[in-house]
C-alpha positions as CSV (number, residue, x, y, z in Angstrom):
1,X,-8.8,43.9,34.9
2,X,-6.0,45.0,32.2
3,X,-5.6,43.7,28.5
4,X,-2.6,41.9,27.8
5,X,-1.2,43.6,24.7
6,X,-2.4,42.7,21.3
7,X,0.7,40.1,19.7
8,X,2.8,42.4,17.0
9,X,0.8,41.0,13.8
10,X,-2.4,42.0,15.0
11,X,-1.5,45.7,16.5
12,X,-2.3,48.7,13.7
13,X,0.4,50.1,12.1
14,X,0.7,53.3,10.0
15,X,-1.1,54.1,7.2
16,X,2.2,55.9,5.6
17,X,6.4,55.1,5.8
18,X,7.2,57.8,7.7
19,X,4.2,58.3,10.0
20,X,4.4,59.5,13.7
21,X,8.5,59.8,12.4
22,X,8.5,63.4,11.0
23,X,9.0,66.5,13.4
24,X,8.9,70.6,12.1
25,X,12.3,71.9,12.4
26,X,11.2,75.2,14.1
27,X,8.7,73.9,17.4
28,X,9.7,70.1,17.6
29,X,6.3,69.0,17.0
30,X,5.0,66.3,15.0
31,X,3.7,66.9,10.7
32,X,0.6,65.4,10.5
33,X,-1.6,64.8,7.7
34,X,-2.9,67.9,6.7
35,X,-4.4,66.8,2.7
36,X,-4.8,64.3,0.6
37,X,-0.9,63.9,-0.2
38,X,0.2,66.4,2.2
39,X,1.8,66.3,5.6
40,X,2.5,69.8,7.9
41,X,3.4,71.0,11.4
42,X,0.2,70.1,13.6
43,X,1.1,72.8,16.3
44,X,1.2,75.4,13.3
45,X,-2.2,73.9,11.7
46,X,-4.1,73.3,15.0
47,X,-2.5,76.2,17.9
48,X,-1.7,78.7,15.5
49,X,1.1,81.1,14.8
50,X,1.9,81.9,18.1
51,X,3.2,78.4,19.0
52,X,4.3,78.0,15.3
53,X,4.2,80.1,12.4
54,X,5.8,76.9,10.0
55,X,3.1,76.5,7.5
56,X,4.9,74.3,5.1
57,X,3.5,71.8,4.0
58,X,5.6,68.4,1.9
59,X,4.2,65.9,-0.4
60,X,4.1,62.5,1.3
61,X,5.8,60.8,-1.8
62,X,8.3,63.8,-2.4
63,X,9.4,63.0,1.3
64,X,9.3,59.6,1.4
65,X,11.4,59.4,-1.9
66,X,13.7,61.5,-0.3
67,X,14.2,60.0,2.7
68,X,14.8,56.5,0.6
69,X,17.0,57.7,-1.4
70,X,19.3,59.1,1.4
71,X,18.7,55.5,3.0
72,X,20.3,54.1,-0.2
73,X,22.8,55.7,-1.1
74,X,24.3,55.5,2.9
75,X,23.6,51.9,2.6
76,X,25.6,51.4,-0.2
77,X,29.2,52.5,1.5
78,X,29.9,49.3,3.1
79,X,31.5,51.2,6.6
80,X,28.4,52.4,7.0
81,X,26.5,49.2,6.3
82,X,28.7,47.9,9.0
83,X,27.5,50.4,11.1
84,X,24.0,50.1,10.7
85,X,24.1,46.8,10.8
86,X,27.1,44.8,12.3
């Protein structure tokens, strides 16, 4: 017997903007939550420096309010707008 999937209001979503979203520029893998404000490479953090020796870590809102910020001010040129949107 399989589950139909749960309708799109009642699936989970992430706890943060830019959750499952952000990859290390060295290995490719995913940052993950790593403290309480903090994301960082999970293959650095969890298989060491032999996979990855990237041990930088970002503040969630330093990232986020980057990443917004770039967002705006592309959005504002309206031959972009067109592109993102039209």
């Amino acid at each position: 017997m399989s589950s139909s999937p749960k309708p799109f209001h009642q699936q989970p979503r992430p706890k943060f903007l830019l959750s499952g979203l952000i990859q290390c520029g060295c290995c490719g893998a995913g940052y993950v939550k790593v403290g309480k404000d903090r994301f960082g490479c999970a293959s650095a953090r969890n298989k060491g420096a032999a996979i990855c020796s990237n041990m930088l870590t970002v503040r969630r809102e330093t990232f986020e309010g980057i990443v917004i910020d770039d967002l705006e001010q592309g959005l504002m040129d309206p031959e972009l707008f067109k592109g993102v949107c039209g």
